[in-house]
PALUM-862550 format. One record per residue: residue number from 1; residue in one letter; x, z, y of N, C-alpha, C, O, CB in turn. Coordinates in nm, 4 decimals. Glycine has a CB too. Layout:
<pts>
  lumlum  firo        nu        nw        nv       cau       caw       cav        cu        cw        cv        ou        ow        ov       cbu       cbw       cbv
     NUM     A         X         Z         Y         X         Z         Y         X         Z         Y         X         Z         Y         X         Z         Y
...
</pts>
This chain:
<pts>
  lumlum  firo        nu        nw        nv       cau       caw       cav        cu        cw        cv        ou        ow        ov       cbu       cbw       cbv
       1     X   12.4102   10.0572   10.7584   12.3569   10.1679   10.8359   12.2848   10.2639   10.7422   12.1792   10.2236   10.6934   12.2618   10.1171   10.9472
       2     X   12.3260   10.3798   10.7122   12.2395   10.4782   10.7068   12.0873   10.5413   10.6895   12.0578   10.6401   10.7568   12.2648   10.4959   10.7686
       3     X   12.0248   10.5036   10.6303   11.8589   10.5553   10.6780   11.8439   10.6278   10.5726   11.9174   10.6805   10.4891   11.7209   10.4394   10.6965
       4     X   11.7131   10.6182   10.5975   11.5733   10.7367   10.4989   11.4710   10.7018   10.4865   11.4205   10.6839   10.5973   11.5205   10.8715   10.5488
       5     X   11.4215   10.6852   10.4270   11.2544   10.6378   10.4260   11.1881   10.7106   10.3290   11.1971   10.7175   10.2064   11.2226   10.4775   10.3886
       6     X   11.0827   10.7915   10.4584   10.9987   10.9195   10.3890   10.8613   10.9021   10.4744   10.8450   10.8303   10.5730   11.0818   11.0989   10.4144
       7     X   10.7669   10.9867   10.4105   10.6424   10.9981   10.4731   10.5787   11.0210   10.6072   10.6017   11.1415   10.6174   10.6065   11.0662   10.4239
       8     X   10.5250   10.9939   10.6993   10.5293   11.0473   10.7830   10.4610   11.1863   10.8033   10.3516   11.2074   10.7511   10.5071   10.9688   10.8444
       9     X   10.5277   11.2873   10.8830   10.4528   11.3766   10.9054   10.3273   11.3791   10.9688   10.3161   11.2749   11.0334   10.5109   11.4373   10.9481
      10     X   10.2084   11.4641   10.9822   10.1348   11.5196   11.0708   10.1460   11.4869   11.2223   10.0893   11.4018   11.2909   10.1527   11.6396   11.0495
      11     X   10.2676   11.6136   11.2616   10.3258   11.5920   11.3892   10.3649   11.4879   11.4603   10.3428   11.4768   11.5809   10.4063   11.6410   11.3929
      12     X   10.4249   11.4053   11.3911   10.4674   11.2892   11.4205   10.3283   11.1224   11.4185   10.3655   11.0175   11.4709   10.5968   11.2900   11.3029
      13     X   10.2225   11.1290   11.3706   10.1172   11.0720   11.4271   10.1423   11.0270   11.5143   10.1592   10.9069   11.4932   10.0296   11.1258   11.4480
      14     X   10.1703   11.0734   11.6963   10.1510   11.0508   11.7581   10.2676   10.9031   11.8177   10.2587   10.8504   11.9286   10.1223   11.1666   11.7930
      15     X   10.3464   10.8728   11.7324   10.4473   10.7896   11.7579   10.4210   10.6613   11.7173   10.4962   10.5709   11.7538   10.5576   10.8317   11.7062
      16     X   10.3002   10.6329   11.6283   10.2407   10.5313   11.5912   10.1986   10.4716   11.7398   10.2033   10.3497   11.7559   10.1287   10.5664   11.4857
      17     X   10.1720   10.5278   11.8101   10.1247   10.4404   11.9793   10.2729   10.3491   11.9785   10.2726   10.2263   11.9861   10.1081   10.5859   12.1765
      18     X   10.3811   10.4206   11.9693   10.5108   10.3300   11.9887   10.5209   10.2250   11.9222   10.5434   10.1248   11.9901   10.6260   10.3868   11.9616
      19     X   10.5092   10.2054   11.7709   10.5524   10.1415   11.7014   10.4062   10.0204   11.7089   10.4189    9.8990   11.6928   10.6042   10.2280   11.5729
      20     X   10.3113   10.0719   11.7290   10.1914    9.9654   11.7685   10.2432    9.8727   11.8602   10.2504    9.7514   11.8407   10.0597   10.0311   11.8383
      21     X   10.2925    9.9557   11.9986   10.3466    9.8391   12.0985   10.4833    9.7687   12.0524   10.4841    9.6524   12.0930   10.3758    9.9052   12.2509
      22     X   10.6179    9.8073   11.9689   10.6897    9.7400   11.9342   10.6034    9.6062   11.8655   10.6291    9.4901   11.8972   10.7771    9.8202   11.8618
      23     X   10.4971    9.6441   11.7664   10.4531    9.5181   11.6693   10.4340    9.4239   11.7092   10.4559    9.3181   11.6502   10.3559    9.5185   11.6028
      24     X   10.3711    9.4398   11.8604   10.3448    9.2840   11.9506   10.4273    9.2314   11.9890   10.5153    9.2551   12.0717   10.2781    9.2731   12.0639
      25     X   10.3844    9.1013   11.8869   10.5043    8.9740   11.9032   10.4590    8.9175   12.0361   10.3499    8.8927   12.0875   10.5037    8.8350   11.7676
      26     X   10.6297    8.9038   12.0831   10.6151    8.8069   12.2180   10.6570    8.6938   12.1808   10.7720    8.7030   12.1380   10.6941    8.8426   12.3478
      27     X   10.6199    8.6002   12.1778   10.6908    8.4409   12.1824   10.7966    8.4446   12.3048   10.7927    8.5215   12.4008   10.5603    8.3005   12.2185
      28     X   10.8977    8.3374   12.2772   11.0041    8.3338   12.3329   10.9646    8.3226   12.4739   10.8487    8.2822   12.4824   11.0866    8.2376   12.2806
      29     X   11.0137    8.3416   12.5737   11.0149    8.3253   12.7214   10.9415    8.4027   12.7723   10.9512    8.4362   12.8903   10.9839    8.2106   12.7713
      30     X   10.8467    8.4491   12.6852   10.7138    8.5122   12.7974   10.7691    8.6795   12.7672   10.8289    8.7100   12.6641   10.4877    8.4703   12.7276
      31     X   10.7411    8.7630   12.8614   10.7217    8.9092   12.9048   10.6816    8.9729   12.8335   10.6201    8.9166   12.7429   10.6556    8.9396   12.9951
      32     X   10.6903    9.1218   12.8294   10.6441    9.1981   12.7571   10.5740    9.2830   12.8015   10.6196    9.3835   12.8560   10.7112    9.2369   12.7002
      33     X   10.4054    9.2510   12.7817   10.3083    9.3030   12.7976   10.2904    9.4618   12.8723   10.3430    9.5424   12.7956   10.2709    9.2874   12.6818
      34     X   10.2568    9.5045   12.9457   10.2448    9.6782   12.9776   10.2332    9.7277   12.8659   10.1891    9.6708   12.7661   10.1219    9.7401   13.0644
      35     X   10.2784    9.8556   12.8756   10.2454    9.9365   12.7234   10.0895    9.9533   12.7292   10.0376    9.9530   12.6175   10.3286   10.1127   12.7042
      36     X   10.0122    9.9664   12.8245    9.8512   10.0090   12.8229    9.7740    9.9025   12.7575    9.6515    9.9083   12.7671    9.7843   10.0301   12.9765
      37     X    9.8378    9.7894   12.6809    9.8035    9.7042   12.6432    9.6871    9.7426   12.5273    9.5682    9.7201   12.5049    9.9129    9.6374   12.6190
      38     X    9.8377    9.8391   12.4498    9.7902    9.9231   12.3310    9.6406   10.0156   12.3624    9.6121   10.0881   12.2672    9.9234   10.0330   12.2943
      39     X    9.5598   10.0219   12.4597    9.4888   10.0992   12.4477    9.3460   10.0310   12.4581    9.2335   10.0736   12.4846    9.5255   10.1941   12.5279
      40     X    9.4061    9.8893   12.4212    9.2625    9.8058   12.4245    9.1815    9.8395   12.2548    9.2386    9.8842   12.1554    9.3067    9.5965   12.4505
      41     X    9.0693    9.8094   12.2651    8.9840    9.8513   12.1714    9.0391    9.7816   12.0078    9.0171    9.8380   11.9006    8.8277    9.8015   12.2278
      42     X    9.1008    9.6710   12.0205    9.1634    9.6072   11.9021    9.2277    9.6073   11.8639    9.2501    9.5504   11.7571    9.1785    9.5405   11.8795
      43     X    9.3255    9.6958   11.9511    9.4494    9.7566   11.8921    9.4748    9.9008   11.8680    9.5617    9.9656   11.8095    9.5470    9.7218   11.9667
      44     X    9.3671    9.9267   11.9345    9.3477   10.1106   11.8890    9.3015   10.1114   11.6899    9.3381   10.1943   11.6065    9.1484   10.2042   12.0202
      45     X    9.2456   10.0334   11.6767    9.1889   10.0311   11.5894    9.3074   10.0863   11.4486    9.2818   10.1248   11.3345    9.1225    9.8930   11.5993
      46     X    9.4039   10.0727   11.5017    9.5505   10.0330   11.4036    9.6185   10.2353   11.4189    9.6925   10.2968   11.3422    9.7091    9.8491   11.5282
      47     X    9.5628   10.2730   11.5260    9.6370   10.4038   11.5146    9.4987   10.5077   11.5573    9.5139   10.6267   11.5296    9.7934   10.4127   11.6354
      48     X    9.3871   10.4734   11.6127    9.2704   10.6250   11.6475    9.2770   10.6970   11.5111    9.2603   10.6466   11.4001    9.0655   10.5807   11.6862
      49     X    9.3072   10.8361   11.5451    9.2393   10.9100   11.4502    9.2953   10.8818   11.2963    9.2343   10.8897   11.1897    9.0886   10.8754   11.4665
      50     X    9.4364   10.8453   11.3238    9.5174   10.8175   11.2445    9.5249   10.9394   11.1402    9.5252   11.0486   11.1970    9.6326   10.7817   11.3144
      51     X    9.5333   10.9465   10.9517    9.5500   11.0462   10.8856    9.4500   11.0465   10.8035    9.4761   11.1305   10.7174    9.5659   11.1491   10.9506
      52     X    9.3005   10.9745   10.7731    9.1830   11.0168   10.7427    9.2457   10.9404   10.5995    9.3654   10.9217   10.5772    9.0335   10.9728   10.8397
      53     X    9.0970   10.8907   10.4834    9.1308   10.8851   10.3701    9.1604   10.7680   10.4214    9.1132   10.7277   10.5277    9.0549   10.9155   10.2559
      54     X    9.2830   10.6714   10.3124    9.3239   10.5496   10.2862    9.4052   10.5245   10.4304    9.3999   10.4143   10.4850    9.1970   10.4473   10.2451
      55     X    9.4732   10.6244   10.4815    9.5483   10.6281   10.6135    9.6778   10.6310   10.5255    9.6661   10.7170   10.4383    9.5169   10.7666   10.7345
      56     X    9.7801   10.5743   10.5210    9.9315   10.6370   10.4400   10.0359   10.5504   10.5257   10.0267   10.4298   10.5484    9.9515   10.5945   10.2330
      57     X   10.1529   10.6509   10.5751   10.2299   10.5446   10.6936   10.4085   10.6349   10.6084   10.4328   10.7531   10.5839   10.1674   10.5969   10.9581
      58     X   10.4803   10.5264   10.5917   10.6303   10.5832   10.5741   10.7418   10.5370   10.7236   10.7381   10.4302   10.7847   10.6999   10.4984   10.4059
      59     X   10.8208   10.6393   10.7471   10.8768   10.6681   10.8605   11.0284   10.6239   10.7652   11.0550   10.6587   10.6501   10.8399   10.8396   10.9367
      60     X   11.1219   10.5253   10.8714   11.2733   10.5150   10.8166   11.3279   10.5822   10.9589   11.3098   10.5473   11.0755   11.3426   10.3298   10.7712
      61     X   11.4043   10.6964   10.8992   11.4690   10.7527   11.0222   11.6492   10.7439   10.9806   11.6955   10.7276   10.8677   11.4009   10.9343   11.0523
      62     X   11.6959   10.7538   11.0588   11.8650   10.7546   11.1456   11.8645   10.8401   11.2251   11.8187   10.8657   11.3364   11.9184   10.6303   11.2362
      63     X   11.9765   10.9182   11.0821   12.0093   11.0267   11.1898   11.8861   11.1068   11.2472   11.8834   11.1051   11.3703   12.0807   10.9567   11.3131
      64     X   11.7969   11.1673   11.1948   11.6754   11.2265   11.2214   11.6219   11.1788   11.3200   11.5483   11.2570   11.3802   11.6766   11.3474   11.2355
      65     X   11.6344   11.0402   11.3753   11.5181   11.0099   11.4663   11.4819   10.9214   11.3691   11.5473   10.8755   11.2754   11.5358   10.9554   11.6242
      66     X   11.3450   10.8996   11.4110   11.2398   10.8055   11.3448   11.2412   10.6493   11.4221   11.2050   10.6372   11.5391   11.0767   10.8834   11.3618
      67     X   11.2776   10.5600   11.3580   11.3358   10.3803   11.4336   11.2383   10.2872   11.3933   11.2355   10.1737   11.4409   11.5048   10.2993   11.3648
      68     X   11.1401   10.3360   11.2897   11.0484   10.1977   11.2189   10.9241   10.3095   11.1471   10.9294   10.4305   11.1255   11.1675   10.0716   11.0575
      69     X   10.8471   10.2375   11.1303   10.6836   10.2711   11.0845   10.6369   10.1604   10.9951   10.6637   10.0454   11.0299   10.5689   10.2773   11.2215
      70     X   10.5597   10.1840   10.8663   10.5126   10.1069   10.8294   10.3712   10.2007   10.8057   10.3616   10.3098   10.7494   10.5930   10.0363   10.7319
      71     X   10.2867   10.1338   10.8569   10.1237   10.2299   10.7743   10.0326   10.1251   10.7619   10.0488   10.0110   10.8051   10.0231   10.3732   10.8846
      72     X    9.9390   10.1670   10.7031    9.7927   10.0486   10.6434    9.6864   10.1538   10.6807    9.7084   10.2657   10.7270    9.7780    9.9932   10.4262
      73     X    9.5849   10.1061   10.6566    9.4175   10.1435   10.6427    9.3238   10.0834   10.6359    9.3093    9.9846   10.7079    9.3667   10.1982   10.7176
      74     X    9.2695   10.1059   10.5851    9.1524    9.9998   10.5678    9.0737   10.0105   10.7026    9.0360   10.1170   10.7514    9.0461   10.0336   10.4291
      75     X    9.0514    9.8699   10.7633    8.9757    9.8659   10.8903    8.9164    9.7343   10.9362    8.9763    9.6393   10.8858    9.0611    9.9110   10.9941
      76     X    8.8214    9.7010   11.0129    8.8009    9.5482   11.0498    8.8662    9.5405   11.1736    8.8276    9.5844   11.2820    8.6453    9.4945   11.0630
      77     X    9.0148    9.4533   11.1341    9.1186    9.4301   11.1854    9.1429    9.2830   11.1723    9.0736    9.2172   11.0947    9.2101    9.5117   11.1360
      78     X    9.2630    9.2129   11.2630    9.2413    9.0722   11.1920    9.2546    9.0145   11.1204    9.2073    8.9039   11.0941    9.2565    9.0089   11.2086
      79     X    9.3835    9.1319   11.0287    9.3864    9.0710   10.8794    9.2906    9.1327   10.7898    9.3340    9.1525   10.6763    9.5253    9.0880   10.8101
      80     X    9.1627    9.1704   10.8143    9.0792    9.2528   10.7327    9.0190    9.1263   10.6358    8.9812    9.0127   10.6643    8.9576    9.3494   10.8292
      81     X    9.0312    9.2219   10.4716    8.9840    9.1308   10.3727    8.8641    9.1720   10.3345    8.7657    9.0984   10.3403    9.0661    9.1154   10.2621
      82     X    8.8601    9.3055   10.2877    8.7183    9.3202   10.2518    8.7904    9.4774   10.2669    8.8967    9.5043   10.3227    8.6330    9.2409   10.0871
      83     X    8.6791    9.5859   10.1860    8.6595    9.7096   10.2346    8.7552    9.8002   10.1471    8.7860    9.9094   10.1948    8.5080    9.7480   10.2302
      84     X    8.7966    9.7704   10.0441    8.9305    9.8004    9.9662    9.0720    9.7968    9.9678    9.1554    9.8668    9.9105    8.9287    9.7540    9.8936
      85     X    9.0862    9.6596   10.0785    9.1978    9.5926   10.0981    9.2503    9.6501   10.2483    9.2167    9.6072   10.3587    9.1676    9.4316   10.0859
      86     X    9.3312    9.7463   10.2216    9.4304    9.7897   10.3389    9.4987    9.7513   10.4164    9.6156    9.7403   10.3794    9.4959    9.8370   10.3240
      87     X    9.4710    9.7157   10.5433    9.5614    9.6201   10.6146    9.7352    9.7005   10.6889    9.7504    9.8032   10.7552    9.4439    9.5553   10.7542
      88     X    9.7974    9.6385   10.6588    9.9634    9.6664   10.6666    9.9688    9.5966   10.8303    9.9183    9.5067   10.8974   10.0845    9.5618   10.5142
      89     X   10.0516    9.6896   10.8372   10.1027    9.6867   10.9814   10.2763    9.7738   10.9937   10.2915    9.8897   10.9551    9.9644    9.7803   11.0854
      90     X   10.3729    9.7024   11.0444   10.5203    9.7108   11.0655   10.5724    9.6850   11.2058   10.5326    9.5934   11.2777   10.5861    9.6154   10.9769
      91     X   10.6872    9.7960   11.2456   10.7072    9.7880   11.3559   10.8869    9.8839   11.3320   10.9192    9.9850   11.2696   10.5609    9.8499   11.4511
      92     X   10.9478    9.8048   11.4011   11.0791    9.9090   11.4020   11.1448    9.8791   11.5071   11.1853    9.7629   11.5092   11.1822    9.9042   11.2830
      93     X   11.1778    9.9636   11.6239   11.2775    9.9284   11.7623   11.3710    9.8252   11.7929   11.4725    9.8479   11.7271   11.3606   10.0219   11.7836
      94     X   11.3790    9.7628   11.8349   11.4192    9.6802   11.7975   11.5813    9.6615   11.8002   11.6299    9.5542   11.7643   11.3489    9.6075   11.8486
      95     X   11.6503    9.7528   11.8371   11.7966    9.8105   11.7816   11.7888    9.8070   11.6572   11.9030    9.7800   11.6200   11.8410    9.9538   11.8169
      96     X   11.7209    9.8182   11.5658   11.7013    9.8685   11.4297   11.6782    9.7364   11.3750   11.7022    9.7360   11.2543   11.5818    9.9806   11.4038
      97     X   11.6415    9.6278   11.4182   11.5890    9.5172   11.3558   11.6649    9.4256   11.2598   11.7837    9.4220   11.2920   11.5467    9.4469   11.4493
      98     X   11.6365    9.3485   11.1503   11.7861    9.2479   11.1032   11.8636    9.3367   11.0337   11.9647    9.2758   10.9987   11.8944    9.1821   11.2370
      99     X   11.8681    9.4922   10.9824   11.9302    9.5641   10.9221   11.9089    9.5844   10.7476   11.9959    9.6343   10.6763   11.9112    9.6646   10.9985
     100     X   11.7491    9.5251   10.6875   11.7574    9.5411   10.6366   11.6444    9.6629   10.5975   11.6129    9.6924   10.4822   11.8557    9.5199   10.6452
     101     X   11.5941    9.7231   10.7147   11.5321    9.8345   10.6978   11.3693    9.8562   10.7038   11.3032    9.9520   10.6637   11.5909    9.9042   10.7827
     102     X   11.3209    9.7160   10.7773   11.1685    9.6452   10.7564   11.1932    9.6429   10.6186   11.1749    9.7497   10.5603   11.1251    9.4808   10.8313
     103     X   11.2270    9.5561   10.5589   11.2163    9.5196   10.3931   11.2159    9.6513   10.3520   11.0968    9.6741   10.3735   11.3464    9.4255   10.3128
     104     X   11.2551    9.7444   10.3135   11.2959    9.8605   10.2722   11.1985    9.9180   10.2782   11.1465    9.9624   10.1758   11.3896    9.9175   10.3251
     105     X   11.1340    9.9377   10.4228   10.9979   10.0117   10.4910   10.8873    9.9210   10.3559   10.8192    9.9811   10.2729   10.9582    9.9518   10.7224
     106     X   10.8994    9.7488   10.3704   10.7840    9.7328   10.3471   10.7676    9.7748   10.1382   10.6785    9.8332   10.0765   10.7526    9.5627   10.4169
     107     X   10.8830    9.7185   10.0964   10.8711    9.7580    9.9517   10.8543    9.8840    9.9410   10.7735    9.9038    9.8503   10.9772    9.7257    9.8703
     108     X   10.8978   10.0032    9.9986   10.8619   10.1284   10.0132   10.6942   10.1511    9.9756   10.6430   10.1912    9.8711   10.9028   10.1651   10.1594
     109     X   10.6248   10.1037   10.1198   10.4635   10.0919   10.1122   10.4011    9.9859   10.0190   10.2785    9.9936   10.0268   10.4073   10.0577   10.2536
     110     X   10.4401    9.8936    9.9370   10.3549    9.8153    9.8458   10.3767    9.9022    9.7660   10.2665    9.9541    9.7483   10.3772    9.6726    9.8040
     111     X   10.4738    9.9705    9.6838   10.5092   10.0762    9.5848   10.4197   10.1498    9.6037   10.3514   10.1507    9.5013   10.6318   10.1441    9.5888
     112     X   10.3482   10.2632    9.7338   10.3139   10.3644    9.6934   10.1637   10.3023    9.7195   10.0626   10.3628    9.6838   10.3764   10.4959    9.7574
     113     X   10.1614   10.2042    9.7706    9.9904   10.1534    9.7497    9.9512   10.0905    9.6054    9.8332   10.1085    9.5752    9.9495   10.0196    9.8669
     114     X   10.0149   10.0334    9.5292   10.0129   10.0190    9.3948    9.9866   10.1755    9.3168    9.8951   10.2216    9.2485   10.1552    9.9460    9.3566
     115     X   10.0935   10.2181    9.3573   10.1163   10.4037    9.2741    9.9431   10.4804    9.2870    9.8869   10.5493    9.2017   10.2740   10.5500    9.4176
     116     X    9.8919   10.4386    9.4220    9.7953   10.4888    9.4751    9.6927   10.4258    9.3905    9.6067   10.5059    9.3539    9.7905   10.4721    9.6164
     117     X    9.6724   10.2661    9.3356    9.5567   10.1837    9.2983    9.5132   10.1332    9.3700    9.3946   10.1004    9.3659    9.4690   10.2222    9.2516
     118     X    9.5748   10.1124    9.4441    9.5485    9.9831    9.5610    9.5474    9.8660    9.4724    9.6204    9.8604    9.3734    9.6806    9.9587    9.6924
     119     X    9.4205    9.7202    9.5244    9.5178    9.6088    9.4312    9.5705    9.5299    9.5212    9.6332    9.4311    9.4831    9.4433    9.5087    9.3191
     120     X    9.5565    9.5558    9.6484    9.6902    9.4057    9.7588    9.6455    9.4701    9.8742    9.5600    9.5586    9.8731    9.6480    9.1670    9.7701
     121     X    9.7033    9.4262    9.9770    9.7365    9.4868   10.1235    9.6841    9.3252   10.2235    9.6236    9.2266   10.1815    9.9570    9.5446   10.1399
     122     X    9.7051    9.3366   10.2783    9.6367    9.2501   10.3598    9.7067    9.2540   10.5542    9.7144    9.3509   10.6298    9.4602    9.3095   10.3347
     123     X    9.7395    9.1299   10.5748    9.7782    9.1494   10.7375    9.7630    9.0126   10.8194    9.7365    8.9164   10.7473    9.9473    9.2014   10.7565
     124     X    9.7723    8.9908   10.9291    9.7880    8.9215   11.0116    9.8695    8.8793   11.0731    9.9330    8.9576   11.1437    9.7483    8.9385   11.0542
     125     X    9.9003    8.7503   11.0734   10.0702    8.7442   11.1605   10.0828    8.6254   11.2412    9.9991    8.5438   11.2029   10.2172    8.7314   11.0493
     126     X   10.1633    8.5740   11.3525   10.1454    8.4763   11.4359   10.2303    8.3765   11.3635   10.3095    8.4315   11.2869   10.1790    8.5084   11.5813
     127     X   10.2349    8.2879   11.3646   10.2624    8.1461   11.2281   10.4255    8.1665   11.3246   10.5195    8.1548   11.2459   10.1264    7.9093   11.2364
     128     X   10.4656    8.1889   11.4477   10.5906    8.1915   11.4789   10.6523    8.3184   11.5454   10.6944    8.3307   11.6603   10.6062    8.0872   11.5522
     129     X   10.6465    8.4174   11.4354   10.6981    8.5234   11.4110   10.7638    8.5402   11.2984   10.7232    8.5362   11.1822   10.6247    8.5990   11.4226
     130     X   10.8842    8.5624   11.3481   10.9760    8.5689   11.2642   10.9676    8.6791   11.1232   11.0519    8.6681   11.0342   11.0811    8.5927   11.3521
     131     X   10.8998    8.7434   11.1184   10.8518    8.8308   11.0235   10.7903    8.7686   10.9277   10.8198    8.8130   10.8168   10.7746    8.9213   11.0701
     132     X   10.7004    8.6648   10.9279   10.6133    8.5721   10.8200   10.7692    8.5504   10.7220   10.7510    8.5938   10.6083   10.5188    8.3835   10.9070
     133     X   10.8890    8.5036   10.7390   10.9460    8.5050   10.6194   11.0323    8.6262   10.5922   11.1435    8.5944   10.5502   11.0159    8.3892   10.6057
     134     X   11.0132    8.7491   10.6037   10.9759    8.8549   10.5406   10.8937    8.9116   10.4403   10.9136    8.9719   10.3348   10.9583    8.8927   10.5973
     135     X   10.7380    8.8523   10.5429   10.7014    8.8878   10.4393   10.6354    8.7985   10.2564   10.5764    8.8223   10.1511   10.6246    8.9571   10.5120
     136     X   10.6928    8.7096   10.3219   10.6876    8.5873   10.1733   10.7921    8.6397   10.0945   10.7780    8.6122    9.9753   10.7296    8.3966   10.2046
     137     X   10.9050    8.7143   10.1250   10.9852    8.7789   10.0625   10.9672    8.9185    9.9626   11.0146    8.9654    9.8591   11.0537    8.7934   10.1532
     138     X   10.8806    8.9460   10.0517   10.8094    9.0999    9.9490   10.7166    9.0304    9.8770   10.7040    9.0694    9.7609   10.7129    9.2505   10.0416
     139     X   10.6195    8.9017    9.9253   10.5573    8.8898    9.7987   10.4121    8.8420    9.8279   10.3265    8.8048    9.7476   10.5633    9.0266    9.7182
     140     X   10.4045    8.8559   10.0046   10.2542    8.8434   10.0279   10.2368    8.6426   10.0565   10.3250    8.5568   10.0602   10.2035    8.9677   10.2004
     141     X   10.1332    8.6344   10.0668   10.0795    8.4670   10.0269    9.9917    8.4455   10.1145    9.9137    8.5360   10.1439   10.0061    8.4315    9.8779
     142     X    9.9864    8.3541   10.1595    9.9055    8.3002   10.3216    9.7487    8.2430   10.2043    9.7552    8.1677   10.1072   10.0353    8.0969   10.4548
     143     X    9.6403    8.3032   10.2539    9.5106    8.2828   10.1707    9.4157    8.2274   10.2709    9.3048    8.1832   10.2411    9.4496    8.4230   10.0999
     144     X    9.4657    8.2318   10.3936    9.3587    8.1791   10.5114    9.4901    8.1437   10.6416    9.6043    8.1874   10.6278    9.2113    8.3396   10.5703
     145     X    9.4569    8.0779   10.7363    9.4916    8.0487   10.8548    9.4191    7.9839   10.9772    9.3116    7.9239   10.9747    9.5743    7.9923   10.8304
     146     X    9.4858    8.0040   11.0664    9.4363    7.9799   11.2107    9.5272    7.8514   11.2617    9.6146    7.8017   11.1907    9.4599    8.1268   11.3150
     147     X    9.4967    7.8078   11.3852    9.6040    7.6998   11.4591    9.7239    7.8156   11.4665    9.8292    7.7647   11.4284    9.5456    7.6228   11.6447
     148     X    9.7371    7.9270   11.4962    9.8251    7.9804   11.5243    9.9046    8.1498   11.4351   10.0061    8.2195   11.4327    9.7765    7.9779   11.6504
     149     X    9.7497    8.1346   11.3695    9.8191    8.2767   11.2906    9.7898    8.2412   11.0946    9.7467    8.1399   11.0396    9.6957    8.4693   11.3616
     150     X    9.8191    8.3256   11.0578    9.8370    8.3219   10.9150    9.7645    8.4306   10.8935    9.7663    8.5218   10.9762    9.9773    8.3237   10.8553
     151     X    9.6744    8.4395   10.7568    9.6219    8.5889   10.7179    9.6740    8.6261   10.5572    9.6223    8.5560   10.4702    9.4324    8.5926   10.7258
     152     X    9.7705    8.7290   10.5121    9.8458    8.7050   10.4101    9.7704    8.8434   10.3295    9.6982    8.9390   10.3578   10.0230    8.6969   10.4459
     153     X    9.8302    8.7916   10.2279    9.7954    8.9297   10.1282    9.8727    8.9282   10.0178    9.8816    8.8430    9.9295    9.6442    8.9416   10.0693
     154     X    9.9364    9.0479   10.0341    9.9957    9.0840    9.9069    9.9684    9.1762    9.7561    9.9654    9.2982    9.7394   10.0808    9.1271    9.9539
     155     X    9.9546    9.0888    9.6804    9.8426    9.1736    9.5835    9.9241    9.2758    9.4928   10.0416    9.2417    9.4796    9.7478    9.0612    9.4706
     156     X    9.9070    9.3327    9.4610   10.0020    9.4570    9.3886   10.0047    9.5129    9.1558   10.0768    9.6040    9.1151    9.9096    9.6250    9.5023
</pts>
């Protein structure tokens, strides 16, 4: 398939609400949450006021629509490490998924957070989400855990 992976615009900000609600993993059988989910205080945290310093998000589009998001910021989030360490967050429609184009998204953003002087990224993930071996693939390393989640970091 086809893509692009470029910066996100300005204008386009506002699509991070989407790709927030794609990120929530559902475990198998159960439903998928209302979208107003996203407007709880712990998950706003990942897109309010999106753009400020240490805000940087790359867009993979098809065919000029935009299908996946990857952005970080530093925030007390649940993968928050300390006040340097940018927490990563990934989301792509899920037509788009299994293509090849998460990986792409995510080496994309360790590149320009390194380029930037970043020294590792930092995230949160549910121990059965299929994404955890993803991201052991780019490079990040489980440094803490929960009964149910993992807190990884990938150092740069």
């Amino acid at each position: 398939m086809d893509y692009k992976i470029r910066e996100i615009r300005k204008n386009e900000y506002s699509i991070l609400s989407d790709f927030l609600y794609e990120a929530i993993f559902i475990p198998e059988g159960m439903d998928k949450p209302p979208k107003s989910i996203i407007e709880q205080p712990e998950l706003q945290v990942y897109i309010e006021d999106f753009g400020k310093a240490d805000d940087w998000c790359l867009v993979a589009e098809v065919k000029e629509k935009v299908v996946g998001a990857v952005w970080v910021r530093i925030m007390n989030d649940y993968g928050h490490i300390d006040d340097e360490t940018p927490s990563f967050s990934i989301s792509l429609y899920e037509e788009y998924r299994h293509l090849g184009i998460g990986t792409a998204l995510m080496k994309g953003m360790l590149e320009l957070l390194k380029n930037k002087g970043y020294k590792q990224t930092s995230l949160s993930v549910q121990k059965a989400n299929y994404a955890v071996s993803m991201y052991w693939k780019v490079g990040f390393e489980v440094i803490d855990e929960s009964e149910e989640e993992y807190i990884m970091v990938c150092r740069l």
